[in-house]
ZADO-1210 file (C-alpha; in nm, 4 decimals, padded with zeros to 6 digits):
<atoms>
<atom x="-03.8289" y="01.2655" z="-03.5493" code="UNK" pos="1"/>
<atom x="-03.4766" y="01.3604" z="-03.5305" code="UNK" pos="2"/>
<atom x="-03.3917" y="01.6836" z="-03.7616" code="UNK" pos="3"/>
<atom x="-03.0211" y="01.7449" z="-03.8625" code="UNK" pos="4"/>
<atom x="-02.8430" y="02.0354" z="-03.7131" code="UNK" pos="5"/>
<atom x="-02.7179" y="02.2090" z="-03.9493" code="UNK" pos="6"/>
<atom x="-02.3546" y="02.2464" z="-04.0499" code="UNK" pos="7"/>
<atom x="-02.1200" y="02.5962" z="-04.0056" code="UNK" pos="8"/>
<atom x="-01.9429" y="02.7436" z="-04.2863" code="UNK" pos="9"/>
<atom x="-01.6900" y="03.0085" z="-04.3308" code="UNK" pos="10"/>
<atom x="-01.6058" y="03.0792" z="-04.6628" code="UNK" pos="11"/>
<atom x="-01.2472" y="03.2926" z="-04.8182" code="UNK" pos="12"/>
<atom x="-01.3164" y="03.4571" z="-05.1321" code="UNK" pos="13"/>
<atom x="-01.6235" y="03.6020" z="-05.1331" code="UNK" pos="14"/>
<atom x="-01.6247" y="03.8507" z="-05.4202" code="UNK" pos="15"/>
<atom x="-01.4857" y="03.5979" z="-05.6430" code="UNK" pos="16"/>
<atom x="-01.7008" y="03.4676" z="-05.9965" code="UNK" pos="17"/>
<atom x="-01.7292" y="03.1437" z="-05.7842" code="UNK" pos="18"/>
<atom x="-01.8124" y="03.2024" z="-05.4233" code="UNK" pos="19"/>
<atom x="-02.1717" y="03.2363" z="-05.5481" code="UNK" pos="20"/>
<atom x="-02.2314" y="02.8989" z="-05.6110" code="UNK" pos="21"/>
<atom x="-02.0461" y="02.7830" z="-05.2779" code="UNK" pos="22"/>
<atom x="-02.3443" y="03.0290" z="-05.0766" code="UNK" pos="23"/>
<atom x="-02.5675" y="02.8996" z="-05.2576" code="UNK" pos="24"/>
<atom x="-02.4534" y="02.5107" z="-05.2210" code="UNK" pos="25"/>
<atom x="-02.4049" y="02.6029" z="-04.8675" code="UNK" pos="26"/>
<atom x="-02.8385" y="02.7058" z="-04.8055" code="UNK" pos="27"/>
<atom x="-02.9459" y="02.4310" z="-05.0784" code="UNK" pos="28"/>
<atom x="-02.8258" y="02.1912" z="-04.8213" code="UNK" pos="29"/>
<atom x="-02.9534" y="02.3464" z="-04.5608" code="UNK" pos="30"/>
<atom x="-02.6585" y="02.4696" z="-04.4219" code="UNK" pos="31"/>
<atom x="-02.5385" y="02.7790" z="-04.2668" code="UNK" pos="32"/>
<atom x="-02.2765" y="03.0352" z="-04.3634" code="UNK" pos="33"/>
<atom x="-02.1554" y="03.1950" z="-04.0217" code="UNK" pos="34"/>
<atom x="-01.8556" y="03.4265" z="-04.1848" code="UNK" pos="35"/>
<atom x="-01.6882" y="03.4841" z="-04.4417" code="UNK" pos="36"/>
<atom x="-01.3912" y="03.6629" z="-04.5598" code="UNK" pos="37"/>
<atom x="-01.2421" y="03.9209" z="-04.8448" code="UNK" pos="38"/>
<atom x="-01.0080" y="04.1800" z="-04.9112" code="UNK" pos="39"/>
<atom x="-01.2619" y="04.3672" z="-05.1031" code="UNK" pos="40"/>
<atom x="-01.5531" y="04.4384" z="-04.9166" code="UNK" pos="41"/>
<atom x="-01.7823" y="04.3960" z="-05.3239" code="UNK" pos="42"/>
<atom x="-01.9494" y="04.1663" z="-05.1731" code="UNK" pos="43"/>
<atom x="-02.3329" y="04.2458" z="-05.1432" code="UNK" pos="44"/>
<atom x="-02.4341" y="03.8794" z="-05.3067" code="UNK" pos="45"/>
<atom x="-02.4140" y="03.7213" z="-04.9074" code="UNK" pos="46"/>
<atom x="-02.7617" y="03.9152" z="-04.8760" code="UNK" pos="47"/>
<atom x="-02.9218" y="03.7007" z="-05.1029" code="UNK" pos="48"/>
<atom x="-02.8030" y="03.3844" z="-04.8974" code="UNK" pos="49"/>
<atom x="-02.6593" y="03.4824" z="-04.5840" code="UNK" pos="50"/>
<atom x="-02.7390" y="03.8365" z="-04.4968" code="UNK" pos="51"/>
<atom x="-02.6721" y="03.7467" z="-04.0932" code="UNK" pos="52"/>
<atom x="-02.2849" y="03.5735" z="-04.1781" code="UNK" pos="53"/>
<atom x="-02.0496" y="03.8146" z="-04.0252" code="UNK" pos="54"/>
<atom x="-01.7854" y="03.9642" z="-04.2924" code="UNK" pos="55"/>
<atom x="-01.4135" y="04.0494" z="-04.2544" code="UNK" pos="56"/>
<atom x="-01.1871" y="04.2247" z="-04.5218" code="UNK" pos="57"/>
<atom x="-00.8978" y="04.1079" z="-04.2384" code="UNK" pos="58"/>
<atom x="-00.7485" y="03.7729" z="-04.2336" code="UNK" pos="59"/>
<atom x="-00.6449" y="03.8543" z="-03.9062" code="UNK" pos="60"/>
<atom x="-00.9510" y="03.9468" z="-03.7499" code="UNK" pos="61"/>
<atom x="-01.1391" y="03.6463" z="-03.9307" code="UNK" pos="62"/>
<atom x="-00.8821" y="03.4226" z="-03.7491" code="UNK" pos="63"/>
<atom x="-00.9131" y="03.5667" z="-03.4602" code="UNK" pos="64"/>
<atom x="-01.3072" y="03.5434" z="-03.4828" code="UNK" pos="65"/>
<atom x="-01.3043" y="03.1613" z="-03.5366" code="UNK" pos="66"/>
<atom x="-01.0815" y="03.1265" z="-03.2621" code="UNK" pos="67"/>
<atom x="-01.3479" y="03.2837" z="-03.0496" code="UNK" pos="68"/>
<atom x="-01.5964" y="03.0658" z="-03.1667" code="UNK" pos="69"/>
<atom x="-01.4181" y="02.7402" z="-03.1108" code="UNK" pos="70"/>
<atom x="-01.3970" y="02.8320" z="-02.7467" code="UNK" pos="71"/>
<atom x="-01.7614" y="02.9276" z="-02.7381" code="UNK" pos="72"/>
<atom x="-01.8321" y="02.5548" z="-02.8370" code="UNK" pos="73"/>
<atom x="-01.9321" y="02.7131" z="-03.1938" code="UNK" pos="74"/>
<atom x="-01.6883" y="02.5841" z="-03.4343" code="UNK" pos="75"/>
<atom x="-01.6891" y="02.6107" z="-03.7890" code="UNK" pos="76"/>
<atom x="-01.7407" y="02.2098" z="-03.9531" code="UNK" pos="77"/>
<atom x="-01.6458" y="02.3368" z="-04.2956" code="UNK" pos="78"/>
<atom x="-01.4261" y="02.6149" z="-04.4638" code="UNK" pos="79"/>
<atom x="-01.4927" y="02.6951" z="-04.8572" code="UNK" pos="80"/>
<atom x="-01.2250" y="02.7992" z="-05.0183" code="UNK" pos="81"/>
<atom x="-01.2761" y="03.0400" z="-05.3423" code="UNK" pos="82"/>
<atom x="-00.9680" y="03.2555" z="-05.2894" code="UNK" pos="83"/>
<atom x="-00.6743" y="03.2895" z="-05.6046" code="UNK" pos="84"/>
<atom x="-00.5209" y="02.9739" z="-05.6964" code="UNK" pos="85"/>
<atom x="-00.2346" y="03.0399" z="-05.4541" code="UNK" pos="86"/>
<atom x="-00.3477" y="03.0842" z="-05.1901" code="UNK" pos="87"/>
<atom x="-00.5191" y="02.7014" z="-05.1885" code="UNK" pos="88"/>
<atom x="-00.2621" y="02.5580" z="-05.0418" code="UNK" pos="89"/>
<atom x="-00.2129" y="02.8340" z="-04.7560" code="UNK" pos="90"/>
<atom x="-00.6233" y="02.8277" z="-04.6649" code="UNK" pos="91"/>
<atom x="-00.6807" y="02.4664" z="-04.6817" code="UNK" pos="92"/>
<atom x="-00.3931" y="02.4624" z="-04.4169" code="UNK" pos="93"/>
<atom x="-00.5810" y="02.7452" z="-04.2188" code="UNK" pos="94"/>
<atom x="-00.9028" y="02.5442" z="-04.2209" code="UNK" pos="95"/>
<atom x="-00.7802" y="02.2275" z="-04.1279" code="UNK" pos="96"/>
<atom x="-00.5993" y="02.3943" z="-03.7977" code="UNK" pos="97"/>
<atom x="-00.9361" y="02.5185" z="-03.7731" code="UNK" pos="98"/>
<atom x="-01.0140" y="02.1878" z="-03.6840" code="UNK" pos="99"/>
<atom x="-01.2752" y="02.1914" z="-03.9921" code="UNK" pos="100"/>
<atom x="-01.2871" y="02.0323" z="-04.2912" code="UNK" pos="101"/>
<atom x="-01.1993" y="02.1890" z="-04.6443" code="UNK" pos="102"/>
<atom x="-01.3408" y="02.2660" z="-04.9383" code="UNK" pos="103"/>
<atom x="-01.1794" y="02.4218" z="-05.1793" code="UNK" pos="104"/>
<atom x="-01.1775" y="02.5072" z="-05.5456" code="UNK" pos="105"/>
<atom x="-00.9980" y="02.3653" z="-05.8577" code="UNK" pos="106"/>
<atom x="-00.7264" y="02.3707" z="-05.8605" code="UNK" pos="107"/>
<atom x="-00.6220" y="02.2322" z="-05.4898" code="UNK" pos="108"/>
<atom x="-00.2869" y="02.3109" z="-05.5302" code="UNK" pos="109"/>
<atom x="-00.0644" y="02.4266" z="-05.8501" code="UNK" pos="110"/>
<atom x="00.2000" y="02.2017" z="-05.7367" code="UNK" pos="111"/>
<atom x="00.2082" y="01.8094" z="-05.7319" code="UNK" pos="112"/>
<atom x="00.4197" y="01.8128" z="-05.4760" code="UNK" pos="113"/>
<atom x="00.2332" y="02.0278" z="-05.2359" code="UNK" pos="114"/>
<atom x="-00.0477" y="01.7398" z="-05.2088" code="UNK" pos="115"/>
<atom x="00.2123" y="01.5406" z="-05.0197" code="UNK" pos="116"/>
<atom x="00.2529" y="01.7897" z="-04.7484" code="UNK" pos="117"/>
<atom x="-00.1311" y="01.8272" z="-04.7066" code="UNK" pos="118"/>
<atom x="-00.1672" y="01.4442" z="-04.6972" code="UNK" pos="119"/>
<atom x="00.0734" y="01.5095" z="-04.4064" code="UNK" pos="120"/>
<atom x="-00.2110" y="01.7824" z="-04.2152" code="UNK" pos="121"/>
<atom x="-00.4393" y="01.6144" z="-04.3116" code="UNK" pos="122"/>
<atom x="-00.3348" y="01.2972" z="-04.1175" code="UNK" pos="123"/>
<atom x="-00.2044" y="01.5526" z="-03.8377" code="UNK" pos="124"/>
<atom x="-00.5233" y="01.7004" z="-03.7828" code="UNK" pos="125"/>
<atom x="-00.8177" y="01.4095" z="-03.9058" code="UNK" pos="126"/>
<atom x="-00.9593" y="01.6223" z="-04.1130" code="UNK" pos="127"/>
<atom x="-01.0627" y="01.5782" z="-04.4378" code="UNK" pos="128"/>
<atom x="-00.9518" y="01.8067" z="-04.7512" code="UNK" pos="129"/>
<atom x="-01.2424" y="01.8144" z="-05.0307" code="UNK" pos="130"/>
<atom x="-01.1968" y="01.9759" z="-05.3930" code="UNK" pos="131"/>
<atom x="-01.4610" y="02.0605" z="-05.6613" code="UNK" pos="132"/>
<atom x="-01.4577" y="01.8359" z="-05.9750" code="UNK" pos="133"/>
<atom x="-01.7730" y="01.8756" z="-06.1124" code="UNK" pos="134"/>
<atom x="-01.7665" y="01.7426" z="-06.4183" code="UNK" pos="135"/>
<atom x="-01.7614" y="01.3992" z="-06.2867" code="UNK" pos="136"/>
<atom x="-02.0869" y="01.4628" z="-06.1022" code="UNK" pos="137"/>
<atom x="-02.2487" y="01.5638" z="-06.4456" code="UNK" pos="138"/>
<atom x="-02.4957" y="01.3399" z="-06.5925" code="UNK" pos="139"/>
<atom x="-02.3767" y="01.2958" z="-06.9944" code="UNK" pos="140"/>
<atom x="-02.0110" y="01.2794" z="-06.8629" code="UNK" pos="141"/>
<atom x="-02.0789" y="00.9868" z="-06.5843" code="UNK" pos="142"/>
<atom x="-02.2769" y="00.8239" z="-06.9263" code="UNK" pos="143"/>
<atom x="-01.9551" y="00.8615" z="-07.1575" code="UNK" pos="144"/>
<atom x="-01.7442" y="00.6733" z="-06.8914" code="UNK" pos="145"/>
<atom x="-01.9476" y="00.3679" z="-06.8300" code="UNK" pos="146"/>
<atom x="-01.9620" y="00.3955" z="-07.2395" code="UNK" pos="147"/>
<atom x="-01.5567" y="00.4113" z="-07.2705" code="UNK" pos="148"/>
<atom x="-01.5536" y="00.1350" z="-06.9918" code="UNK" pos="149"/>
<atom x="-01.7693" y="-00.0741" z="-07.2191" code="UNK" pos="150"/>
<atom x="-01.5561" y="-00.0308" z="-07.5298" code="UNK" pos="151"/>
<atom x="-01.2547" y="-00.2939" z="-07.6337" code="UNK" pos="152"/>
<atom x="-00.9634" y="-00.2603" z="-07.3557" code="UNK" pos="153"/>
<atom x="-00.7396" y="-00.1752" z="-07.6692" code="UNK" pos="154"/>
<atom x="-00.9533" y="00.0865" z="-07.8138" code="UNK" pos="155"/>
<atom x="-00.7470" y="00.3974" z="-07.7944" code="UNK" pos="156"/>
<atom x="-01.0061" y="00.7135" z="-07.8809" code="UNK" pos="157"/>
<atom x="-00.9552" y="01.0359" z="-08.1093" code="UNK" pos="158"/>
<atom x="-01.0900" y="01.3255" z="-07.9467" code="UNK" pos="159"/>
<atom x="-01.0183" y="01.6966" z="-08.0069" code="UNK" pos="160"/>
<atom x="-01.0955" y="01.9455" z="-07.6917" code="UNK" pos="161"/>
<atom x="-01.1103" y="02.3321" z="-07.7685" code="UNK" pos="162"/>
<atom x="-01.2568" y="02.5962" z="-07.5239" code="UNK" pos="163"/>
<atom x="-01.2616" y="02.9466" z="-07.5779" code="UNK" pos="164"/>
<atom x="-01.3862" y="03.1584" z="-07.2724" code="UNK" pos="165"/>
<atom x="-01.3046" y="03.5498" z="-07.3775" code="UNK" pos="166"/>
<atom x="-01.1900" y="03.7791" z="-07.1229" code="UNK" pos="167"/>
<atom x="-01.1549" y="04.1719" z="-07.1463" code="UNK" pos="168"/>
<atom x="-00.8784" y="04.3833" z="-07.0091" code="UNK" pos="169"/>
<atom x="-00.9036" y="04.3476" z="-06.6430" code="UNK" pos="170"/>
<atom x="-00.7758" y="03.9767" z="-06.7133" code="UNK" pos="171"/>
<atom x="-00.4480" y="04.1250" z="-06.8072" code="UNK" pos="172"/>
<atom x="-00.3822" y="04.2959" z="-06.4624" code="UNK" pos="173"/>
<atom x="-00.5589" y="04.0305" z="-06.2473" code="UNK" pos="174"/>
<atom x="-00.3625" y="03.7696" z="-06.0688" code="UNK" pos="175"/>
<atom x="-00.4887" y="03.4978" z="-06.3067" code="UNK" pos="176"/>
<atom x="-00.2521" y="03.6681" z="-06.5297" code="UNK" pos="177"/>
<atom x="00.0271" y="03.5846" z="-06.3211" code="UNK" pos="178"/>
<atom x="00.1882" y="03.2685" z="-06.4068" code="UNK" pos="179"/>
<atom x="00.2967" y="03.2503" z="-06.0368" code="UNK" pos="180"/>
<atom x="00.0030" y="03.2913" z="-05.8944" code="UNK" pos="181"/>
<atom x="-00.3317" y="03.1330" z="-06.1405" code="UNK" pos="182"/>
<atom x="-00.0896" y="02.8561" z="-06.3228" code="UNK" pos="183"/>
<atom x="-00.1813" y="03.0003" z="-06.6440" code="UNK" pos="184"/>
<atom x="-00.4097" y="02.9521" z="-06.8994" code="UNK" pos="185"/>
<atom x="-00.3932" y="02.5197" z="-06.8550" code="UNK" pos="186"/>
<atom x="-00.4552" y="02.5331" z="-06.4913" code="UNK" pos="187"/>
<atom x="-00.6592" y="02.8327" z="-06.5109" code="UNK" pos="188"/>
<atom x="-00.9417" y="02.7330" z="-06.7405" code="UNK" pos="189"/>
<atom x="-00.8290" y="02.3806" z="-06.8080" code="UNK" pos="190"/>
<atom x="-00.7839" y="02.2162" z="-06.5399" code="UNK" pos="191"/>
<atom x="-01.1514" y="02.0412" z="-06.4983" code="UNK" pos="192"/>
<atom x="-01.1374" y="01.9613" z="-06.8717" code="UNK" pos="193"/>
<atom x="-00.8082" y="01.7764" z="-06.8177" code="UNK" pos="194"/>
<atom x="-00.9141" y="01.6437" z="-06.4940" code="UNK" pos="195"/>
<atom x="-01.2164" y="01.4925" z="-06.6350" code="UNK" pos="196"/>
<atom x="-01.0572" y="01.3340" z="-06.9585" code="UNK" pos="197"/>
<atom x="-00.7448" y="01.1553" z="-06.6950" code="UNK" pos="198"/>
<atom x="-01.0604" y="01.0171" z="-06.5385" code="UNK" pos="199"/>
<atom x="-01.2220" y="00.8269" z="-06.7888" code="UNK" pos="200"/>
<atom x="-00.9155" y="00.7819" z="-07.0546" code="UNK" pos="201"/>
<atom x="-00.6436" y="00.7272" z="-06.8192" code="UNK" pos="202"/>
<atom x="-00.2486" y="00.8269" z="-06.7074" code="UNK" pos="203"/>
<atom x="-00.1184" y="01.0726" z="-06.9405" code="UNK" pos="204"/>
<atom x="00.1546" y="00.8954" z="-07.1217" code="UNK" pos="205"/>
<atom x="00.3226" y="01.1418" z="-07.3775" code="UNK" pos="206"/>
<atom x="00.2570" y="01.5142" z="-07.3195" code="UNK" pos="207"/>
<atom x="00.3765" y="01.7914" z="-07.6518" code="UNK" pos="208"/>
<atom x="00.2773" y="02.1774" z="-07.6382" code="UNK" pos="209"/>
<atom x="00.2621" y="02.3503" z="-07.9574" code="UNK" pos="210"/>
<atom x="00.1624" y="02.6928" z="-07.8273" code="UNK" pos="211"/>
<atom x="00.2201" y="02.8923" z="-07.4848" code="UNK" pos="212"/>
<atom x="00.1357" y="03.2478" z="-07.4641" code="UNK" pos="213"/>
<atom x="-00.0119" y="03.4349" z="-07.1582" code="UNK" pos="214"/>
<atom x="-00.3587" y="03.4119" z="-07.3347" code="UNK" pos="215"/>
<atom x="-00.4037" y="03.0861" z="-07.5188" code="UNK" pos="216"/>
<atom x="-00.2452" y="02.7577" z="-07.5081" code="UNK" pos="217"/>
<atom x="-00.2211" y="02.4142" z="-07.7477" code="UNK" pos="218"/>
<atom x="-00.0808" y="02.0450" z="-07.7598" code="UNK" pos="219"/>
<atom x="-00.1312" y="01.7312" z="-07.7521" code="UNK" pos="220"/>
<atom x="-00.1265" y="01.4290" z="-07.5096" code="UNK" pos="221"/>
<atom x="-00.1178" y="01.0688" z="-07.5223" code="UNK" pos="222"/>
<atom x="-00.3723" y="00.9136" z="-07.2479" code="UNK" pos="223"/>
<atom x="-00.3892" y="00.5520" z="-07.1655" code="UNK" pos="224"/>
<atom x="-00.6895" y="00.5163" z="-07.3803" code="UNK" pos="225"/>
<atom x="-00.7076" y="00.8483" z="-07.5742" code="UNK" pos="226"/>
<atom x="-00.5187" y="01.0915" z="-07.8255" code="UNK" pos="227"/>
<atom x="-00.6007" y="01.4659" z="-07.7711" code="UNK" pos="228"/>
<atom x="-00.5377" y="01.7533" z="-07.9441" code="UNK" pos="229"/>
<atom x="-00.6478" y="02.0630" z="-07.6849" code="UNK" pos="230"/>
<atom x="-00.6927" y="02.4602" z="-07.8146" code="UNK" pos="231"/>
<atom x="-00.7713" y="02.6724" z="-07.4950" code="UNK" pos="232"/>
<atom x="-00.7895" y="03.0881" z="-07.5238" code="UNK" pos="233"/>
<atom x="-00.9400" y="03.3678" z="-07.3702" code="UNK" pos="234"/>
<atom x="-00.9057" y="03.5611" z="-07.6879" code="UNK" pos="235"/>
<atom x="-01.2060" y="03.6761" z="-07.8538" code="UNK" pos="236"/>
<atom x="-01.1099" y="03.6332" z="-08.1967" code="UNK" pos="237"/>
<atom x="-01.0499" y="03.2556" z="-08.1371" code="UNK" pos="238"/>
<atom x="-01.4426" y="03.2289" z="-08.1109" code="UNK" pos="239"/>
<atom x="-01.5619" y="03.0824" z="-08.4068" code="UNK" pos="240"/>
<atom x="-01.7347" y="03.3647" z="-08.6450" code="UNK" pos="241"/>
<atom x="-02.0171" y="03.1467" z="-08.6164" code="UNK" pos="242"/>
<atom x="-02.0691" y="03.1738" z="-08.2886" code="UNK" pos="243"/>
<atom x="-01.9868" y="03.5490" z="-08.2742" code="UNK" pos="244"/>
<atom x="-02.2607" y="03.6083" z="-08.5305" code="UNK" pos="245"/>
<atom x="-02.4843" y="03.5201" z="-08.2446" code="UNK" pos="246"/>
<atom x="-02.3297" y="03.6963" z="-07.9407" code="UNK" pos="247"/>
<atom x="-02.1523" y="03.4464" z="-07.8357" code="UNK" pos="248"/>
<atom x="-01.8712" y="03.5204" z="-07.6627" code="UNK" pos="249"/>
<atom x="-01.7428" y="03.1530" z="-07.5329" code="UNK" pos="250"/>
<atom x="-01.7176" y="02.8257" z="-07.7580" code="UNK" pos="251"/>
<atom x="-01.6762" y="02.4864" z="-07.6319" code="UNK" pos="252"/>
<atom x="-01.6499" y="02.1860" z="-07.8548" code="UNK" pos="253"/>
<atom x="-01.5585" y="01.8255" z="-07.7305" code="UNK" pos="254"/>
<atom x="-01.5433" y="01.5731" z="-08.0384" code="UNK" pos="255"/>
<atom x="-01.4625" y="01.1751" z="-07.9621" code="UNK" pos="256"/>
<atom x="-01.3919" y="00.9464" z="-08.3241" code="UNK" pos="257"/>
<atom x="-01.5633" y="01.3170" z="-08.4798" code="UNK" pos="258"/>
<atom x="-01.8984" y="01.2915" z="-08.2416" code="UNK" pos="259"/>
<atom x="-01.9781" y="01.5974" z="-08.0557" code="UNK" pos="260"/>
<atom x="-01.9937" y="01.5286" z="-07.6950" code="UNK" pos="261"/>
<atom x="-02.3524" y="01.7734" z="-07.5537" code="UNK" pos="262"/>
<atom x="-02.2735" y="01.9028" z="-07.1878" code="UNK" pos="263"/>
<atom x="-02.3387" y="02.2859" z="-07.2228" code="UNK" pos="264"/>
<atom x="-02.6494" y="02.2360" z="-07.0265" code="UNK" pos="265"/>
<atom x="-02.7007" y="02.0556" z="-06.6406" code="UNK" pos="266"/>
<atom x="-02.3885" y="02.2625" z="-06.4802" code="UNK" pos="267"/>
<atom x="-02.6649" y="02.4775" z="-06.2753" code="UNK" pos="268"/>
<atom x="-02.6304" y="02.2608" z="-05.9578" code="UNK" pos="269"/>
<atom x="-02.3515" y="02.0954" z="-05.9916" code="UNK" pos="270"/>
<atom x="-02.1922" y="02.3026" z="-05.6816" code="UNK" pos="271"/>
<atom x="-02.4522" y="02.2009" z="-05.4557" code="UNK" pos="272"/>
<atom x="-02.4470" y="01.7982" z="-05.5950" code="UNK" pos="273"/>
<atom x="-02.0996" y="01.8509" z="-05.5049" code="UNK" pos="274"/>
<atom x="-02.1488" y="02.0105" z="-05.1411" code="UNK" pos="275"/>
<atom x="-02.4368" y="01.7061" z="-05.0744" code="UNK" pos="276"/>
<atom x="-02.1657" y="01.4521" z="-05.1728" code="UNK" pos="277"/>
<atom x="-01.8940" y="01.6074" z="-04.9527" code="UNK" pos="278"/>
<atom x="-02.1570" y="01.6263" z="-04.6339" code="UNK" pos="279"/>
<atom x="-02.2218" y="01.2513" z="-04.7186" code="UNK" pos="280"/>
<atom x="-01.8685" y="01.1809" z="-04.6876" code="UNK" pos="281"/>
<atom x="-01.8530" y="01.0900" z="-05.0656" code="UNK" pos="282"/>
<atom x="-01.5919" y="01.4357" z="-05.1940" code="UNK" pos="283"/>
<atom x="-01.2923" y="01.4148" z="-05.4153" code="UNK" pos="284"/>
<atom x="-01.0539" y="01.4109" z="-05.2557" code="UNK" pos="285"/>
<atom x="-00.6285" y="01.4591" z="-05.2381" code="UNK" pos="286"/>
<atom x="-00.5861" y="01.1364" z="-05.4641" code="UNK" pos="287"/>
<atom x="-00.8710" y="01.2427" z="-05.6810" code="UNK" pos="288"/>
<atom x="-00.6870" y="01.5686" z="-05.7593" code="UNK" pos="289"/>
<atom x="-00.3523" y="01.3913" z="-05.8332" code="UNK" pos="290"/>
<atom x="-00.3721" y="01.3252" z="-06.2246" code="UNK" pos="291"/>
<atom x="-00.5029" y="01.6785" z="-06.3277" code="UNK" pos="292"/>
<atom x="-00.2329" y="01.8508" z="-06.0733" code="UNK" pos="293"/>
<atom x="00.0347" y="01.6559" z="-06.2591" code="UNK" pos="294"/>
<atom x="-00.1014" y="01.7179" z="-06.6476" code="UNK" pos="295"/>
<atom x="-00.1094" y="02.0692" z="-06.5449" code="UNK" pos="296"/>
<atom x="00.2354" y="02.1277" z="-06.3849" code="UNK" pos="297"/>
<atom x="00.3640" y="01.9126" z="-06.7247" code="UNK" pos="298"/>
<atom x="00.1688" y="02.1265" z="-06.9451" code="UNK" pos="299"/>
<atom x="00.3079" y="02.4533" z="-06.7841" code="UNK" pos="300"/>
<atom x="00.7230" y="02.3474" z="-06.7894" code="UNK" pos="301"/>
<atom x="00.6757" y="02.1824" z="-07.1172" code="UNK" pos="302"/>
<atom x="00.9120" y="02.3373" z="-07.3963" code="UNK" pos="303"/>
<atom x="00.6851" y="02.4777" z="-07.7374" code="UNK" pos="304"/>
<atom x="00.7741" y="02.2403" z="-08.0488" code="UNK" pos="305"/>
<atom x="00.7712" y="02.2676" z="-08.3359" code="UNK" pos="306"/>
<atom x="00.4055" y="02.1575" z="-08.5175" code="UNK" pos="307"/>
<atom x="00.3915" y="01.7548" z="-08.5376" code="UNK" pos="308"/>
<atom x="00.0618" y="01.6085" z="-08.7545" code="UNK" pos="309"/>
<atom x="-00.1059" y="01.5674" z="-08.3891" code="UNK" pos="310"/>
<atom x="-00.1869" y="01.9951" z="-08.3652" code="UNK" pos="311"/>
<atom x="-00.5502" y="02.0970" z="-08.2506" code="UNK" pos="312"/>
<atom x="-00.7347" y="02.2581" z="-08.6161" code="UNK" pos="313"/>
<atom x="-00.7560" y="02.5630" z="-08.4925" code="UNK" pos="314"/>
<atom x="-00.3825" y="02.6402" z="-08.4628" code="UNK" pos="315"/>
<atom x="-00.4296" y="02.6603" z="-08.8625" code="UNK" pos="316"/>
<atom x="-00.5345" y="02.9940" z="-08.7901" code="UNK" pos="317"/>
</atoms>
């Protein structure tokens, strides 16, 4: 019997929150990671997955070492891509000249725009660019689609999104502090929330923003078949007391026509779901990334009004 060879990874970003979950993905499939590549060299996690991958804290010499492998007959099949938001765009480019596929993390780009020009490599090179959107791969959410699909075609939903994730100081001097460079707060932490909701209610349609700070952001959209209020913060105090009386120091609450909506749990192996997917050919893709890219980039240029009846609850506060 036949056994697969296994696939070659590199992966950019090592010592980011993320890149765990790509190494692991990466072995849970039986896969290899051959090198990877940071500027800071905190990366003792590869042990526990990779200890043999050869590191670089160089893009240059990490190019240059994948060159040298493509003319050894070695190539890399696949590049994951857990670097700052952007630098998506420039790495997904690298990997595809690479002649390798990409994977990279949300979001692909910050820009709608920029997904043309990658359609344009990625017909260039026939190679295919891959993006992580795991919440459509999670059990309860795949459920609440098929439930939404079932529901009258003019059923139009109430549903009220707030996540609080809390972050300390080192957020403030990070680059996911720089509008420039993470997209905000929106694209930062928001973008798979948004992502998922354009996926099962539809086209944004009307698109308000009530608050815009560097740490927190409201509004409200109109969806094909949905109208959301949002609330996202990394402040602390924006955790309900609550949940603070427990330790907690992130809150999540998804309510549709007042019903809570239960997916804290089943996120575990949602990476590697998604890296089995992509090695079956069956990734999101550049279209699948479209919608969120778009909310996002509206969301981030949209003036602050003033409050309309449509405001999230906890901008009471």
């Amino acid at each position: 019997m036949m056994t697969k060879e296994p696939k070659r990874f590199a992966l950019i970003g090592a010592s980011g929150f993320i890149a765990p979950r790509h190494m692991r993905a990466i072995k849970d499939t039986g896969n290899e990671l051959v090198a990877a590549l940071d500027k800071s060299d905190s990366v003792g996690i590869i042990d526990s997955y990779f200890p043999d991958a050869d590191f670089f804290t160089e893009y240059e010499r990490f190019d240059r070492h994948l060159d040298k492998l493509r003319r050894k007959n070695r190539k890399i099949d696949y590049v994951s891509i857990c670097s700052p938001s952007y630098l998506h765009d420039a790495h997904i480019r690298f990997a595809l000249r690479q002649q390798a596929d990409a994977i990279s993390e949300k979001p692909l780009v910050l820009n709608p725009w920029n997904l043309d020009a990658l359609r344009e490599i990625e017909a260039e090179t026939g190679k295919r660019i891959n993006t992580i959107l795991q919440l459509r791969l999670h059990p309860a959410l795949i459920e609440l689609k098929e439930k939404i699909e079932k529901a009258p075609k003019d059923k139009i939903f109430d549903i009220d999104l707030a996540y609080i994730t809390s972050r300390g100081n080192w957020y403030n001097v990070s680059w996911k502090n720089d509008l420039s460079k993470s997209g905000g707060v929106a694209t930062n932490i928001g973008v798979h929330f948004f992502d998922m909701l354009s996926w099962i209610f539809g086209d944004m349609r009307v698109n308000r923003m009530y608050l815009s700070e560097y740490n927190k952001a409201s509004g409200f959209m109109l969806l094909k078949r949905a109208r959301v209020r949002w609330f996202l913060s990394l402040a602390y105090n924006d955790v309900p007391e609550s949940a603070r009386a427990t330790g907690q120091r992130t809150f999540r609450s998804i309510t549709i026509e007042g019903e809570e909506i239960e997916f804290s749990g089943g996120f575990t192996d949602l990476h590697t779901t998604s890296y089995s997917k992509i090695l079956e050919g069956q990734g999101f893709g550049l279209d699948d990334s479209e919608k969120a890219i778009e909310i996002v980039h509206a969301i981030r240029n949209a003036k602050v009004e003033a409050l309309q009846s449509d405001y999230h609850p906890m901008l009471k506060k």
